[in-house]
C-alpha positions in Angstrom: 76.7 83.2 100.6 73.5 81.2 101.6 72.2 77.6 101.2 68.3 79.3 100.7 67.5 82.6 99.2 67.3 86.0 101.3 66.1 89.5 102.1 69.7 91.7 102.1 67.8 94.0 104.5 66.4 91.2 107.4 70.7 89.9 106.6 71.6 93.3 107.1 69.6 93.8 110.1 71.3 90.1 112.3 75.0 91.3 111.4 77.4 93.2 113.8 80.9 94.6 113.3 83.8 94.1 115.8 85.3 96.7 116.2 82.6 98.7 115.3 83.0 100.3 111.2 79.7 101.9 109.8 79.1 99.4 106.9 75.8 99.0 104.8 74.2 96.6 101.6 76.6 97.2 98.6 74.6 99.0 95.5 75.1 99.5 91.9 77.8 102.3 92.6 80.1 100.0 94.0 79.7 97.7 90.9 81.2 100.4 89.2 84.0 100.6 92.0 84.7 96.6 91.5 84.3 97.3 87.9 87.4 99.9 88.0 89.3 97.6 90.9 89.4 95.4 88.3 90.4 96.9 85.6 93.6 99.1 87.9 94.8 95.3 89.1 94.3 93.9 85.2 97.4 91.8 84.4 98.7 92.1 88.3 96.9 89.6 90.2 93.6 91.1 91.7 93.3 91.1 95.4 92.4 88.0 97.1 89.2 89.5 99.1 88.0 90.9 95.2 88.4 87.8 93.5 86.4 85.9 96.1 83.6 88.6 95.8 83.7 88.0 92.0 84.1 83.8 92.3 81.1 84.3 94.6 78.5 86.7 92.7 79.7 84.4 89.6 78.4 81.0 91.3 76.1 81.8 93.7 72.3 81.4 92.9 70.2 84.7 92.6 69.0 85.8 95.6 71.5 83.6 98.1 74.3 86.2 98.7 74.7 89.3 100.0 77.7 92.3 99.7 78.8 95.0 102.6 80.2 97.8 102.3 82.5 98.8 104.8 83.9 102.4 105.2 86.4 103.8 107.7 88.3 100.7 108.0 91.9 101.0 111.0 95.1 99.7 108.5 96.2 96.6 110.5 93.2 95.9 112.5 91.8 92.6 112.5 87.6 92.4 111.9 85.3 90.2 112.9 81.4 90.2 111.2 78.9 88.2 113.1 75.9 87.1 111.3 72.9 85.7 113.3 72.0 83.9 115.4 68.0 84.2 114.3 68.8 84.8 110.6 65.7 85.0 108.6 65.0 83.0 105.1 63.0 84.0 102.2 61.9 80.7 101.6 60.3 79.5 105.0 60.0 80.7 108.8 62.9 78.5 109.9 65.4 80.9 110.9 69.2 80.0 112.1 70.1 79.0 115.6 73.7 79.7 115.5 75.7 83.0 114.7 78.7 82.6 112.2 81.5 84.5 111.8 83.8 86.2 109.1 87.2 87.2 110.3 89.3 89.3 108.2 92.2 92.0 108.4 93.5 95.0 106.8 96.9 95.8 106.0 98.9 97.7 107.9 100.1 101.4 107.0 103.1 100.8 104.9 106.3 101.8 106.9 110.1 100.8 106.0 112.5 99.5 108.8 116.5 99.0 108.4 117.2 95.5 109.0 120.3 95.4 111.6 124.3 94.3 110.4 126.6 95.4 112.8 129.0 96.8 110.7 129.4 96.7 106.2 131.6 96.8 104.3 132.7 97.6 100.4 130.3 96.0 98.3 127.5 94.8 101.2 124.1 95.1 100.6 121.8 97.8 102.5 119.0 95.6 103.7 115.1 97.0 104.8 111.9 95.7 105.3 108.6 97.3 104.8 105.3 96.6 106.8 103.8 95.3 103.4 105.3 93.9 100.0 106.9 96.4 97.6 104.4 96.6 94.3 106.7 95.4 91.5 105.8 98.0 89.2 108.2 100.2 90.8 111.0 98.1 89.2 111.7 98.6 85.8 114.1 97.4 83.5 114.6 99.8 81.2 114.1 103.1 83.3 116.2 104.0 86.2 115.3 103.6 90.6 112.8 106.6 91.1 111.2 105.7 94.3 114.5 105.4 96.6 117.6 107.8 96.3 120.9 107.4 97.6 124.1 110.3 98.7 126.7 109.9 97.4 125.8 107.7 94.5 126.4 104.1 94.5 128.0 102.6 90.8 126.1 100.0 89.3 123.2 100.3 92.2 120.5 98.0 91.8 117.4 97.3 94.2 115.8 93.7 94.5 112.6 93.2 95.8 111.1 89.8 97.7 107.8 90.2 99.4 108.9 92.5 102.0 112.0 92.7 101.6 114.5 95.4 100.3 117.9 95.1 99.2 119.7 98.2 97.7 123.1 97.0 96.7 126.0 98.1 94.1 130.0 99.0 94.2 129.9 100.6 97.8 133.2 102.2 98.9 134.7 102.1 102.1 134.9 104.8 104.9 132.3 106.3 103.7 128.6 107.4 105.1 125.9 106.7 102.7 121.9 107.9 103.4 119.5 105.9 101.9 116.0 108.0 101.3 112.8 106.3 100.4 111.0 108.9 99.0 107.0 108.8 98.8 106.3 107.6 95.5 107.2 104.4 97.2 104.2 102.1 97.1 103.1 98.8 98.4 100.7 96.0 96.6 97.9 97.1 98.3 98.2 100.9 96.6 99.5 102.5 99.7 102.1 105.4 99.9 104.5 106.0 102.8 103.2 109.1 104.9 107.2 110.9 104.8 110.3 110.1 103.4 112.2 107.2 105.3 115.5 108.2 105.8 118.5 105.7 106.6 122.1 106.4 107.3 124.8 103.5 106.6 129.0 103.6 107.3 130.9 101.5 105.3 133.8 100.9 107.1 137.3 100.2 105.3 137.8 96.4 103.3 139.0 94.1 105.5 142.9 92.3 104.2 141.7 88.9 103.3 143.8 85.9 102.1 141.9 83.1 100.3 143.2 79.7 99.5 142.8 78.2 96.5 139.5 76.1 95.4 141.6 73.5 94.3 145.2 71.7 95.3 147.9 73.0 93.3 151.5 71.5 92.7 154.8 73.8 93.2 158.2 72.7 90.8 161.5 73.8 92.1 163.8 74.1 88.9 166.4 72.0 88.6 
């Protein structure tokens, strides 16, 4: 966005790409793509870079902003756009005399890791973490897990999701090996899906004999 109005092509012409991306002015084809964004993330938040294009296009005065397209953007790469210096105006010779810069980042490829406990037991959770937050949508109350499977069954498995973390948990039983496979329906906010199924193998080890005391004192009568 620009304090005086401009010519999207002289813009267009003063702005550089690091690492380089072939980019070019947006058009009325990607309206309809915002258009659709919008309407796929309706009622789920919309993406912070969207809304910003929106809050922008909404306020700005006509002719004083300008939208790239970018294609063939890396996942987890961090951009920087350069514009200027010499930018030109539409509304007088006086052109810029210093460059300014946008710095953004795309999210990596979503990937799941197993978070390390050296050894579980009965009823411990099985703990992951993925490169990117876990869409919620994947969660729902009234229809069972479908993006992660576990051999042999767990009773009363459940799976809890915050940000990037994963917790499968439920009625575990001891001495027993348990593989945890998250297949590729599994998504992340930004609409990614994992390349292959991540596979994770777990051994619950026996339940430890444990004595606790009570919460409270407590008095014992002899009879007499």
């Amino acid at each position: 966005q620009f304090d005086q109005r401009v010519y999207p092509e002289d813009i267009l012409g003063c702005t550089f790409l690091s690492p380089p991306a072939p980019f070019r002015l947006a058009n009325s084809d990607d309206d309809v793509f915002f258009a659709a964004e919008e309407k796929h993330f309706s009622g789920k938040g919309l993406p912070t870079n969207f809304t910003y294009l929106q809050t922008s296009r909404s306020n700005a005065p006509e002719g004083r902003w300008i939208c790239l397209q970018i294609q063939d953007l890396q996942p987890g790469t961090n951009y920087n756009i350069t514009l200027g210096p010499q930018l030109p105006s539409e509304e007088g010779p006086r052109k810029t005399e210093k460059k300014y810069d946008v710095i953004f980042s795309t999210p990596a490829t979503l990937g799941i890791s197993k978070v390390f406990q050296e050894n579980h037991y009965p009823k411990d959770s099985f703990r992951f973490t993925a490169t990117n937050a876990i869409a919620q949508d994947l969660l729902d109350d009234d229809s069972p897990v479908e993006f992660v499977n576990v051999e042999p069954p767990i009773e009363d498995m459940s799976v809890t999701l915050y940000g990037n973390s994963i917790n499968v948990q439920g009625l575990t039983k001891g001495n027993t090996q348990y593989t945890v496979t998250f297949l590729k329906s599994t998504v992340d906010v930004f609409g990614q899906h994992l390349a292959q199924e991540a596979v994770f193998e777990f051994n619950v080890l026996a339940a430890k004999a444990k004595l606790y005391p009570f919460q409270q004192g407590f008095l014992t009568l002899y009879p007499t």
